[in-house]
N, C-alpha and C positions, 0 to 999 in steps of 0.2 A: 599375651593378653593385654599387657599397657599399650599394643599397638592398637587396641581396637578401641579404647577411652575416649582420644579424642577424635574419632568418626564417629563414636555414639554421642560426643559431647557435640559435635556441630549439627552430627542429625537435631538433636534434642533442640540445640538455639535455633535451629531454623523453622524446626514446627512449632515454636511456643511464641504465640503472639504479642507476648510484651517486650521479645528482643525483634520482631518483623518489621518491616521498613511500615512508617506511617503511612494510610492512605491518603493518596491524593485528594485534595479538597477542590471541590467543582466549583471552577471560576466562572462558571454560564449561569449559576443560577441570578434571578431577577428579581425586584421586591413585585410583589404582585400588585401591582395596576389598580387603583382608589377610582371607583366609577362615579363620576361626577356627575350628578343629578340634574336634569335637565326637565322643563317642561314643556307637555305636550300640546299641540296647536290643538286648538277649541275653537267654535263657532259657536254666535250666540243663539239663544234659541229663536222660538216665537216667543212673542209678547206673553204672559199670563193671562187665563180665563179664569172671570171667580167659579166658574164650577169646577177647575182642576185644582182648589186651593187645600191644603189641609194645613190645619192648624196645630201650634205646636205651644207648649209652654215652656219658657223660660223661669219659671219659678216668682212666687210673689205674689202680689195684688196688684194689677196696674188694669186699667181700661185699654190698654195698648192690647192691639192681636199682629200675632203674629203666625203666617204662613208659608210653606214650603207649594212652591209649584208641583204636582204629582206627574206631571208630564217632563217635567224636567230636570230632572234629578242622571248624575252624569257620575257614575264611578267605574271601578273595573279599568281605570286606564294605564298605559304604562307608568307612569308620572306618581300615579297614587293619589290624586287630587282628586276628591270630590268635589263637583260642581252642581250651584243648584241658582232657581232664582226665589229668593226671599220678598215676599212683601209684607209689609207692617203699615195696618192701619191704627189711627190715633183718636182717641175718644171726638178731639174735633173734627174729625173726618179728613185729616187729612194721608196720606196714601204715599210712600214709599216703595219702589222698586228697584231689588239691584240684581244680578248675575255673579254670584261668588265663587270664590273655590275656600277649601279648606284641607290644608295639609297637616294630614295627624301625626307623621313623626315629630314634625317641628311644633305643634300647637300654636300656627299660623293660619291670616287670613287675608283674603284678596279680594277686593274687588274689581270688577273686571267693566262691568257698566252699568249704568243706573236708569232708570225709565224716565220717561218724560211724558207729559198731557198729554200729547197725540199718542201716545201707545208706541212707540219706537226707542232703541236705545241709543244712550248716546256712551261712548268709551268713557273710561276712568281716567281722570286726569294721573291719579296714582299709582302705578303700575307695580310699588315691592311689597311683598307678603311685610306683613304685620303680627305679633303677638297681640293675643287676645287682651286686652283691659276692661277696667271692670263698667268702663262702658259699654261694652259691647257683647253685652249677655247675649243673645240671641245668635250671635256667631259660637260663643262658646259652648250655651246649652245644646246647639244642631251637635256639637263636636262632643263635647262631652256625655250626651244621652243617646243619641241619636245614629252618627256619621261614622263616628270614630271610638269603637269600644276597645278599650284598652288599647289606647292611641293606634291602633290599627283601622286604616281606610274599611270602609264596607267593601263587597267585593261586587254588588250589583245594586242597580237601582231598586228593583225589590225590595232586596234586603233595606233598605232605607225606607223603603214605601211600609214594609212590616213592624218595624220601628217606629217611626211616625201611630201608623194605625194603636199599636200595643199602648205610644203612650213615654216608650222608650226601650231601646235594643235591647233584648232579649241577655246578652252577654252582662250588659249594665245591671239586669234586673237581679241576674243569680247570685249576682256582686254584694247587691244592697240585701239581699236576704238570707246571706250565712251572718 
């Protein structure tokens, strides 16, 4: 009978996993790959017509209006960038036009080109995204009511044109009224 103890004692170490050889640790595996964000080529639109204009509030009292192009309004793209073109008119008449984007992970903003008297544009001497300041409400309210609810890009120009229309996104609104 003692001859058969230690056959049952090696059977036993050998099926009981805390005396089994370690497993091999897989030397292949890789860190997975940080996708560096890139943006996508854009063309500027056509020039703005005041009957494609809708106007948007940035909150306050000012004689300033400000407009969104309805024909031009650019999202859904790989990149996440909404693009639109803004014009701002000023109680003395005078008229600003530019071709933005706005990137709502970052709460950044770009201009891309600005209008000129004869109605054509001309490139942005500034070419890097920018944080909003608080000069620049009118970039922030498109982003913050508008473009980007709950820092997420719109996913169609629609959806921005419905926005606009309402007054401000639908997502924003459910927000303000719990």
């Amino acid at each position: 009978m003692s001859r058969y103890i230690p056959l049952a004692l090696s059977l036993f170490i050998g099926a009981c996993p805390a005396f089994a050889e370690p497993p091999q640790l897989n030397t292949n595996y890789a860190e997975p790959e940080e996708t560096v964000w890139a943006e996508s080529n854009y063309t500027l639109p056509p020039f703005p017509k005041d009957e494609n204009l809708a106007e948007f509030s940035v909150g306050g009292v000012s004689a300033t209006k400000y407009y969104v192009d309805k024909t031009a309004i650019g999202a859904g793209t790989p990149d996440e960038i909404v693009r639109y073109v803004m014009v701002v008119k000023t109680a003395g008449g005078a008229i600003n036009t530019s071709y933005e984007g706005i990137r709502c992970d970052t709460n950044e903003y770009r201009i891309y080109a600005t209008g000129t008297r004869d109605g054509t544009w001309s490139k942005s001497r500034i070419t890097e995204w920018r944080k909003f300041q608080p000069y620049n409400q009118q970039q922030k309210s498109l982003a913050n009511f508008y473009f980007c609810p709950e820092f997420h890009a719109i996913k169609t120009a629609e959806e921005g044109l419905d926005a606009l229309r309402r007054g401000m996104h639908p997502a924003v609104a459910a927000k303000y009224a719990q």
